[in-house]
PAMI-682743 format. One record per residue (C-alpha): residue in one letter; x, y, z. Coordinates in nm, 3 decimals. Example, Ala and Ser with C-alpha at 12.3 -4.5 7.8 and 13.67 -1.06 7.14 Angstrom:
REM PAMI-682743
PT/a/1.230/-0.450/0.780
PT/s/1.367/-0.106/0.714
END
This chain:
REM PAMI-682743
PT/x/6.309/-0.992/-4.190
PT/x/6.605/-0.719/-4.155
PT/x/6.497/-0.563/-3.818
PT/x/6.409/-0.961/-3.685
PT/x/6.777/-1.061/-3.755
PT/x/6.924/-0.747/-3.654
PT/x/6.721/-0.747/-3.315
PT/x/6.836/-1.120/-3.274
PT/x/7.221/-1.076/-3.211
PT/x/7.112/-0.779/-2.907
PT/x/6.870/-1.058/-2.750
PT/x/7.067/-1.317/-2.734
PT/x/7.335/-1.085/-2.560
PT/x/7.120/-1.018/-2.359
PT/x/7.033/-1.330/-2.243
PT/x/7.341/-1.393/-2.180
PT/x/7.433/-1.122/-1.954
PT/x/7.134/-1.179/-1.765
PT/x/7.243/-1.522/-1.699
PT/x/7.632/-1.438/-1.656
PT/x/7.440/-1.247/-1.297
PT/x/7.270/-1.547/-1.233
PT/x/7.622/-1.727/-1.208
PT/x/7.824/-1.463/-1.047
PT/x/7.583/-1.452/-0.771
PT/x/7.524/-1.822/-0.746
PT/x/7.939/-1.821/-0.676
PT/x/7.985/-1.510/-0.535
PT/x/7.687/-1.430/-0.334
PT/x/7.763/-1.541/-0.043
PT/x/8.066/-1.329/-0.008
PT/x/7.918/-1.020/-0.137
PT/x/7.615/-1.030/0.121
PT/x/7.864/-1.130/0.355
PT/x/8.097/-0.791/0.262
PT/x/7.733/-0.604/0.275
PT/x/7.705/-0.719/0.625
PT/x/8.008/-0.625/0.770
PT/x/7.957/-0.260/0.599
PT/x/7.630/-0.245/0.684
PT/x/7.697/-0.336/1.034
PT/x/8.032/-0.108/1.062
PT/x/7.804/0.194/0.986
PT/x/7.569/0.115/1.266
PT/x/7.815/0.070/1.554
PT/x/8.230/0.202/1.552
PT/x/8.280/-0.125/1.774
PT/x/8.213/-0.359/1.536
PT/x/8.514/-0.373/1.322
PT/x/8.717/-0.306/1.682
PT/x/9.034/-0.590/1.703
PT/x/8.805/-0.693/2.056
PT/x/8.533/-0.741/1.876
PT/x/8.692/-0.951/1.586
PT/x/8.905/-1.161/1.896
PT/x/8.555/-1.211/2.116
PT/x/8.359/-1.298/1.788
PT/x/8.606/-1.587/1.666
PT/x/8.673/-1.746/1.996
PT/x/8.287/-1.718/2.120
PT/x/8.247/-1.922/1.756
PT/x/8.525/-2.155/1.751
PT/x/8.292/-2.427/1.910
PT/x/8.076/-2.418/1.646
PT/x/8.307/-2.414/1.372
PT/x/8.474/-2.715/1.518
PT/x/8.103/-2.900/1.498
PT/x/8.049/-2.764/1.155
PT/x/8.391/-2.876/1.048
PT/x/8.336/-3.250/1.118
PT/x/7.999/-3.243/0.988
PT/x/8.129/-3.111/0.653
PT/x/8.319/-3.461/0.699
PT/x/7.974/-3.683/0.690
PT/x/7.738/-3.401/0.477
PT/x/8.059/-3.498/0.146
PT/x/7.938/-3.861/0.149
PT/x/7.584/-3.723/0.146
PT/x/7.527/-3.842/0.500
PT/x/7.414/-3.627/0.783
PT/x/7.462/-3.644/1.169
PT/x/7.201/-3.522/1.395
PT/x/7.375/-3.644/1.739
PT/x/7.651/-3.427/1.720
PT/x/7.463/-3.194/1.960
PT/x/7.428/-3.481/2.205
PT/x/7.747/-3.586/2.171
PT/x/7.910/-3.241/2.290
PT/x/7.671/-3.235/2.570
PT/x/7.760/-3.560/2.680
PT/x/8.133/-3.514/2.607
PT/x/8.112/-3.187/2.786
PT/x/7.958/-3.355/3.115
PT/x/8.166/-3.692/3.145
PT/x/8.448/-3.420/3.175
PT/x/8.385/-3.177/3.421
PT/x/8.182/-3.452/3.634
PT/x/8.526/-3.630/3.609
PT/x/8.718/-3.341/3.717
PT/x/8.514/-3.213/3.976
PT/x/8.326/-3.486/4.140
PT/x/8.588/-3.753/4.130
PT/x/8.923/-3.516/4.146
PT/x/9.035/-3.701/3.822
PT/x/9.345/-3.527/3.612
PT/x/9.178/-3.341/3.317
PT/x/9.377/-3.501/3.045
PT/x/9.200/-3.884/3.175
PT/x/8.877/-3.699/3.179
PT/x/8.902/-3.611/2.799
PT/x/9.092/-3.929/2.705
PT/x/8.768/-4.082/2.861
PT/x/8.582/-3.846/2.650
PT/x/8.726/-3.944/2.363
PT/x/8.728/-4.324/2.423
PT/x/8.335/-4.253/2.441
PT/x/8.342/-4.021/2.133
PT/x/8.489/-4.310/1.912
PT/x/8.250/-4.546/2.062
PT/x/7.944/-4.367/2.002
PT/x/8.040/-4.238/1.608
PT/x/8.136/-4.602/1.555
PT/x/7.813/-4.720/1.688
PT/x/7.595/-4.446/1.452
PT/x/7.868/-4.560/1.174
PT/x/7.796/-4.907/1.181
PT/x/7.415/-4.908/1.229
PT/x/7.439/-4.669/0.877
PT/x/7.704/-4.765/0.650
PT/x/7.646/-5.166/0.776
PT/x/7.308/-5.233/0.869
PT/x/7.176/-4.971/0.635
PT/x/6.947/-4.741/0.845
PT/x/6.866/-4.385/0.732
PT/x/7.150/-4.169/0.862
PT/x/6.894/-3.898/0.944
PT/x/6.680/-4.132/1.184
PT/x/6.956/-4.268/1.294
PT/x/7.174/-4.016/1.463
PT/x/6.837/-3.810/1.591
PT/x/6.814/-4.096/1.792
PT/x/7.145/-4.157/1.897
PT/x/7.145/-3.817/1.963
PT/x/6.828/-3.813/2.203
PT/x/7.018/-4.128/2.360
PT/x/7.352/-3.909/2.440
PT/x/7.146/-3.622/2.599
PT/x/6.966/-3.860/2.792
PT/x/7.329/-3.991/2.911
PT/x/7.413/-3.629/2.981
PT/x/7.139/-3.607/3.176
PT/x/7.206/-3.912/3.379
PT/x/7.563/-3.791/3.441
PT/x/7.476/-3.461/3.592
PT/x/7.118/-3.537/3.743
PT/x/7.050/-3.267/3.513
PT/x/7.250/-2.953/3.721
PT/x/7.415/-2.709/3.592
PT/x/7.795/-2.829/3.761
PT/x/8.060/-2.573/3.791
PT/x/8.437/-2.642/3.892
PT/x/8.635/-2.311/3.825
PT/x/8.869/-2.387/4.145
PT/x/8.877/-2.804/4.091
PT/x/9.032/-2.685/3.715
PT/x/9.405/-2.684/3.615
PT/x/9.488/-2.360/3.417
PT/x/9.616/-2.571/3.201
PT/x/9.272/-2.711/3.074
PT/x/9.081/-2.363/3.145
PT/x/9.406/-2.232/2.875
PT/x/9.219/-2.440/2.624
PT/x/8.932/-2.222/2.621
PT/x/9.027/-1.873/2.759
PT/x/9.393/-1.870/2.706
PT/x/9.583/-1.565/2.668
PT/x/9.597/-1.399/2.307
PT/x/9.954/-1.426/2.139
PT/x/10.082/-1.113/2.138
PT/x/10.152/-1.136/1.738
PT/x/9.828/-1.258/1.633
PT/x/9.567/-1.113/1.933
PT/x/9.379/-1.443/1.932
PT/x/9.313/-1.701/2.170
PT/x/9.382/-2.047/2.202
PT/x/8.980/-2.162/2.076
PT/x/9.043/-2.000/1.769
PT/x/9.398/-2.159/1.718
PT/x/9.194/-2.512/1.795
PT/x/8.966/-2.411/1.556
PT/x/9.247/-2.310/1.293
PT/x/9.419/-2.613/1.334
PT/x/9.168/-2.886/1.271
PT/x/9.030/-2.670/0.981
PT/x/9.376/-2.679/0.804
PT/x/9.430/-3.099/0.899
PT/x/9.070/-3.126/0.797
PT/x/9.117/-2.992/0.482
PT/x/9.428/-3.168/0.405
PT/x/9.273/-3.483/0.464
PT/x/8.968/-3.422/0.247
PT/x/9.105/-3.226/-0.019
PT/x/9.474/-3.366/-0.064
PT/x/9.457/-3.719/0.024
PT/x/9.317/-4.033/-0.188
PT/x/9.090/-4.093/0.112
PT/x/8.913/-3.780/0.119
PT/x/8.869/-3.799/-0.298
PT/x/8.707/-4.110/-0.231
PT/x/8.478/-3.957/0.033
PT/x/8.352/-3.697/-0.255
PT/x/8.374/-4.019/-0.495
PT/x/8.081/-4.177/-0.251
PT/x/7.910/-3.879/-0.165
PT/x/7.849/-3.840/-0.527
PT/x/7.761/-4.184/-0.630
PT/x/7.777/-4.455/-0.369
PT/x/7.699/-4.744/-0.579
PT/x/7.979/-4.609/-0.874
PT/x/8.270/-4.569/-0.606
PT/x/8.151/-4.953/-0.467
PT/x/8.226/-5.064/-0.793
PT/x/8.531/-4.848/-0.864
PT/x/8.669/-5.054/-0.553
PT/x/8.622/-4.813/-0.313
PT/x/8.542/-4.905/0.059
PT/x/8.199/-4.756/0.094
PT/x/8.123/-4.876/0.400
PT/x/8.435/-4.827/0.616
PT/x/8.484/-4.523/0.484
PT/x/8.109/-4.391/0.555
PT/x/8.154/-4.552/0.928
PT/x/8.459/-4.409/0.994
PT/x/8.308/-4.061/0.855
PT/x/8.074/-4.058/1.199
PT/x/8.372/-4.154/1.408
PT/x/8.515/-3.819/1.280
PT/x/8.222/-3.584/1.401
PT/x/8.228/-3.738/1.719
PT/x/8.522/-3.628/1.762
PT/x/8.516/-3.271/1.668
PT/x/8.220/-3.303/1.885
PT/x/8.420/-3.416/2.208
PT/x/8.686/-3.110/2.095
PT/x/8.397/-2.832/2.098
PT/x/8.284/-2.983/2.424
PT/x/8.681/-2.931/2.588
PT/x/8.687/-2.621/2.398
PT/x/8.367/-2.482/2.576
PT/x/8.393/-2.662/2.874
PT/x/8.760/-2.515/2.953
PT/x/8.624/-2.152/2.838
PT/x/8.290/-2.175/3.100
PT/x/8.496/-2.399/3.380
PT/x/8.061/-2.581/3.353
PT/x/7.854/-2.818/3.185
PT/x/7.481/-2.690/3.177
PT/x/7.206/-2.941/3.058
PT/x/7.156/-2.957/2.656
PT/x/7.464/-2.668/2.601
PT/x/7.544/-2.788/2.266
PT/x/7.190/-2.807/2.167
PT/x/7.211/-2.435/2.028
PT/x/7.466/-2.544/1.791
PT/x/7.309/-2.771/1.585
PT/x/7.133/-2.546/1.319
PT/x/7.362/-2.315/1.333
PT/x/7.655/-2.582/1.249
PT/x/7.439/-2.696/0.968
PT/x/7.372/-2.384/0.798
PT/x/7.715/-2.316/0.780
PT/x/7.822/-2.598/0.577
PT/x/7.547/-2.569/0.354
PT/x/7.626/-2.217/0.328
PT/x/7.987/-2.352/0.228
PT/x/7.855/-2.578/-0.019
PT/x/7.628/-2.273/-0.161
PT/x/7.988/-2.078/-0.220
PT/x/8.139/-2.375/-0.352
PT/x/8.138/-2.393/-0.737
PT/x/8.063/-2.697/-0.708
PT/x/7.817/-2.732/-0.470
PT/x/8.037/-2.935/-0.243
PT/x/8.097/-2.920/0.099
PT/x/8.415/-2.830/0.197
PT/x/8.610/-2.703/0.429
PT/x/8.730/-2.345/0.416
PT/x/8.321/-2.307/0.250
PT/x/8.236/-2.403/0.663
PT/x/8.509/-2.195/0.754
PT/x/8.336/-1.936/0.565
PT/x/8.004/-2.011/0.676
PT/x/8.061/-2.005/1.065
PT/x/8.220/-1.628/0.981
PT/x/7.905/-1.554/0.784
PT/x/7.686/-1.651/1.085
PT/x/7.879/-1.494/1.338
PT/x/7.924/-1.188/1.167
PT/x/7.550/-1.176/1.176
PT/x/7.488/-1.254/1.516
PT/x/7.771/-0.987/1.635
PT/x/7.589/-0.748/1.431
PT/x/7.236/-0.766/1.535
PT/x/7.384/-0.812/1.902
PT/x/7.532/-0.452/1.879
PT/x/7.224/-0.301/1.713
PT/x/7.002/-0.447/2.053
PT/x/6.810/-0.750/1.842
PT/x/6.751/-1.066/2.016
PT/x/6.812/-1.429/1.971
PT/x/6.472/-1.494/1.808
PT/x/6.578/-1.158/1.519
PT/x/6.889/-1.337/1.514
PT/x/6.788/-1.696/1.465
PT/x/6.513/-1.539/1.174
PT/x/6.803/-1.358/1.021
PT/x/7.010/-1.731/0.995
PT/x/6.741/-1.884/0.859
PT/x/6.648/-1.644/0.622
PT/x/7.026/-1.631/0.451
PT/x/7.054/-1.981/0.453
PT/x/6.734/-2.002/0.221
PT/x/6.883/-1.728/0.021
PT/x/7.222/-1.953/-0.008
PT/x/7.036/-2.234/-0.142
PT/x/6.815/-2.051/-0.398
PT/x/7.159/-1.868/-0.511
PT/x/7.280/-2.253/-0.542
PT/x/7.035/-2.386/-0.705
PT/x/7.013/-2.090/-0.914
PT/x/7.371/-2.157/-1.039
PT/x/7.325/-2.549/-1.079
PT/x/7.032/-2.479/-1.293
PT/x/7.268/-2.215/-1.525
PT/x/7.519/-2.475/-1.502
END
């Protein structure tokens, strides 16, 4: 009975450190495989840790940071968007068709844009929050209805307008780096939202009551809270971020090409539920997509340098975002 009792105190212990790990990594793994990554990848080329390198990196990924952002806006109410893809696209086309086919002033091409934006997340907001279709089903169609609109708009050609462009809109996506910061305007773009993004979900009474409905819609009804409104208006946020990445990218290329944004959509995706996997709460949020994006892109910088493909690269997403969610659920499960 002596050596059972006296064994006991060293199991339990045990136990416990071995699911103390479990935790850590559940919070923390995310940023320790992404430090591994950016040592591993340092060692295998001197360029990647190069200032160039960092600049080219965030700007080449502010587009899809500014998706992922206002998807992290819809994913908090446990909603998803799958048109945001086709909203860029289309975005991205109704603005340099404006430009260069009908010699239009590119601030009325994007208020256009935007006029369109708000119409087509209001349109995916009311069919979900009021009618009550599956938000999943939903915007894939919606979605498959904007592309076919961007198709329609540019009789599916690739339509390039470097010399119809003010360098005031190509400035949006390839301006100059600031001389005390090295980075160009995308990433500011990108910066910017992020931080009025986060304010709005994390400091206002509005964005509590988004988490309040993304964890319980039928408690927060009850509690008084506008579901619906607040779910609707939810889509007319991602369309917007949508119609920025489309500016962003379309100033940066001085083009729309057929189905652009359509690379985007995993990615932006996987990194807000890589967010959420960091978070220790398992919510999306917004500096967890800000970390996300950086995860990804770190990723595809690296593999780019050591001569891998998309297809390695696109295995190597996929692969750490199933990691992320086992380390998540993991954690909930220790929790």
């Amino acid at each position: 009975m002596s050596d059972i009792s006296a064994d006991a105190p060293s199991n339990v212990q045990a136990t416990r450190a071995r699911f103390d790990l479990i935790d850590f990594m559940s919070r923390f793994g995310v940023i320790v495989t992404l430090l591994g990554c950016v040592v591993f990848f340092s060692t295998q080329d001197d360029r990647f840790l190069s200032m160039a390198n960092m600049r080219t990196t965030l700007a080449i990924g502010s587009p899809l940071l500014i998706l992922a952002l206002g998807l992290t806006v819809v994913l908090a109410m446990g909603d998803f968007d799958l048109s945001i893809a086709g909203m860029s696209s289309a975005a991205g086309a109704t603005v340099v068709v404006l430009i260069v086919n009908h010699g239009w002033g590119w601030g009325w091409a994007v208020l256009v844009a935007v006029g369109f934006g708000i119409i087509a997340g209001a349109i995916n907001g009311y069919l979900v929050a009021y009618i009550g279709t599956p938000s999943f089903i939903t915007t894939l169609a919606t979605g498959i209805v904007l592309a076919g609109i961007q198709v329609t708009l540019t009789d599916n050609r690739f339509i390039t307008g470097a010399g119809e462009m003010a360098d005031s809109y190509r400035d949006l996506g390839v301006g100059k780096p600031e001389p005390l910061t090295e980075f160009s305007s995308p990433v500011w773009i990108a910066a910017g939202l992020a931080i009025i993004l986060w304010l709005f979900l994390a400091k206002t009474e509005v964005g509590r009551y988004m988490y309040a409905i993304g964890g319980n819609q039928e408690a927060a009804r009850l509690a008084g809270i506008r579901v619906k409104l607040l779910r609707a208006a939810g889509f007319v946020v991602v369309s917007l971020t949508a119609v920025i990445a489309a500016v962003v990218e379309t100033a940066r290329t001085a083009s729309t090409i057929p189905n652009s944004a359509d690379s985007l959509l995993l990615p932006a995706f996987a990194a807000a539920f890589l967010g959420a996997a960091a978070s220790r709460r398992g919510q999306f949020n917004v500096w967890g997509t800000v970390l996300g994006v950086i995860f990804l892109k770190v990723v595809d910088s690296g593999l780019t340098f050591m001569g891998y493909e998309q297809d390695i690269q696109n295995i190597a997403q996929g692969s750490i975002l199933v990691g992320a969610m086992l380390l998540s659920r993991l954690g909930a499960s220790r929790r």
